[in-house]
C-alpha angles and dihedrals in degrees: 000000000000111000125244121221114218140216123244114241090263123020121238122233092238118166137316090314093074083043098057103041089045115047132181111268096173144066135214147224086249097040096265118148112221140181100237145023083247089055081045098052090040096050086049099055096046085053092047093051098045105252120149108226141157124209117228116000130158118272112232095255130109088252128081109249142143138206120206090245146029121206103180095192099089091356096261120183122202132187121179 
């Protein structure tokens, strides 16, 4: 029987592979270009509220990884 690789429970966002299948389709308040219309509305209210933030920046591992948002005052990661 062939095997059948399967996919985790919730997919990483692991290299250019996960960038390129899943492009931004939206665009935010700040210019940003997210996923999804709950990125959108994140990333909005993050703006709104005048937080600097980033979207999608590597995570300071050895792997390569990636969180939704990037908050640099107190180096806050968030993945929604």
């Amino acid at each position: 029987m062939g095997e059948v690789d399967e996919m985790p429970a919730k997919a990483e966002k692991t290299g250019s592979h996960f960038r390129e299948k899943f492009t931004p389709t939206h665009r935010a308040t700040d210019g940003h270009w997210v996923r999804s219309k709950a990125e959108m509305l994140i990333d909005n209210w993050l703006y709104m509220s005048g937080v600097v933030h980033g979207y999608e920046r590597q995570l300071p591992v050895e792997e390569e990884l990636y969180c939704d948002f990037y908050i640099p005052e107190g180096k806050v990661y968030i993945e929604y």
